[in-house]
C-alpha positions as CSV (number, residue, x, y, z in Angstrom):
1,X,-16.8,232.3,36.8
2,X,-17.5,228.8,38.9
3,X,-19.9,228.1,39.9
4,X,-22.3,230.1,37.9
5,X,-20.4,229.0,34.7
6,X,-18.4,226.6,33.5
7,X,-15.4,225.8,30.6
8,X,-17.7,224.9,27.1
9,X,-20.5,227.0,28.4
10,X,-22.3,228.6,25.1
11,X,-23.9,232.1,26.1
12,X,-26.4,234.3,24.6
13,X,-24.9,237.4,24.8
14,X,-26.6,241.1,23.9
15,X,-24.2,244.2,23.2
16,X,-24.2,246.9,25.8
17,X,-24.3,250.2,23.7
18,X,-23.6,252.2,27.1
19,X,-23.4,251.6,31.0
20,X,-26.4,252.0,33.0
21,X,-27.3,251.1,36.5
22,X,-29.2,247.7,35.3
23,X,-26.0,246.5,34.6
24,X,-25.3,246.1,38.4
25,X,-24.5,242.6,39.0
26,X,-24.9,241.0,35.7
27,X,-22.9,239.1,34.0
28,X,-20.7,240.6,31.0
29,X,-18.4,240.0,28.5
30,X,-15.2,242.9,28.5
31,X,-12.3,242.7,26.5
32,X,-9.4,242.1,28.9
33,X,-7.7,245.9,29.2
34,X,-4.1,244.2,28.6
35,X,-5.2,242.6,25.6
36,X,-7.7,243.3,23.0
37,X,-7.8,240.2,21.7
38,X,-8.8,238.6,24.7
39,X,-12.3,238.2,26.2
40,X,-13.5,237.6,30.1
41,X,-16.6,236.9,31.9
42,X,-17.2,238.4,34.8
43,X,-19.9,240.3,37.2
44,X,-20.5,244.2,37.1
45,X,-19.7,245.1,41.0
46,X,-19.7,249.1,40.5
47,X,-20.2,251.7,37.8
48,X,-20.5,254.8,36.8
49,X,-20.8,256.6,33.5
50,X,-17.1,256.4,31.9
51,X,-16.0,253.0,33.7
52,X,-17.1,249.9,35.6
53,X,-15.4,247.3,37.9
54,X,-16.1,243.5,37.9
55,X,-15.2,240.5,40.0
56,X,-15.3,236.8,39.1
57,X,-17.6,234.3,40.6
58,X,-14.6,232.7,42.3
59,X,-12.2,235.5,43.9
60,X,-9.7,233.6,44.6
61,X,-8.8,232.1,41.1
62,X,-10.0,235.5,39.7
63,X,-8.4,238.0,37.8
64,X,-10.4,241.2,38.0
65,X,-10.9,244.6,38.9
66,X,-8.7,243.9,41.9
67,X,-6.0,243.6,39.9
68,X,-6.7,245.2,36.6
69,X,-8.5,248.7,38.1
70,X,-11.7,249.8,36.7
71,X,-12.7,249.3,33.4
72,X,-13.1,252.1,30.7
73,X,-16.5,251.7,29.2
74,X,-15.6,251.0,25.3
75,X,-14.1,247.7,27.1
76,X,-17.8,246.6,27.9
77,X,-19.1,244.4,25.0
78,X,-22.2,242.8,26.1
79,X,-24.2,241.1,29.0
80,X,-24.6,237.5,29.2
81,X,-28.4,236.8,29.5
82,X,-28.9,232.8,28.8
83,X,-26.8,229.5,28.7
84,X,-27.6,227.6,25.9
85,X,-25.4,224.5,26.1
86,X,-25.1,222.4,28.0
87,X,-28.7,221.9,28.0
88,X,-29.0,220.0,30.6
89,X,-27.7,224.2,32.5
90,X,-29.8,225.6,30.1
91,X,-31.6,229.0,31.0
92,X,-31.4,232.7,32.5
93,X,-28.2,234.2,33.8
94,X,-28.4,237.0,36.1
């Protein structure tokens, strides 16, 4: 997600009970649809009410929607809202 954030970036993060058009744009944390286990960060591009798409901050070292397809909605965990370390980057996301 460079350059918005960086590796060791600590986020505040607030759970996304269901999609909604503020989500547009934002930041979120999705469990990555080939593993559970794993999370990423990226940016809501589209949505609608059963799935979502999302592109990194750096396309072109990015593994996203243009690879992975949409998103199924139970896959959306939360929105990034603040950076809270380092905090010298300190403050709002989105």
């Amino acid at each position: 997600m460079e350059p918005t954030l960086s590796d060791g970036d600590k986020l505040l993060v607030l759970r996304a009970r269901k999609l909604s058009e503020r989500l547009l744009n934002k930041v979120v944390v999705v469990k990555d649809p080939r593993d559970n286990g794993i999370v990423m960060i990226k940016r809501v591009i589209e949505l609608d009410q059963d799935s979502f798409a999302v592109m990194g901050d750096n396309p072109s070292e990015s593994t996203d929607s243009r690879t992975l397809g949409r998103f199924p909605a139970h896959l959306m965990l939360g929105v990034a809202i603040y950076r809270y370390f380092p905090l010298s980057r300190s403050g709002r996301l989105n």
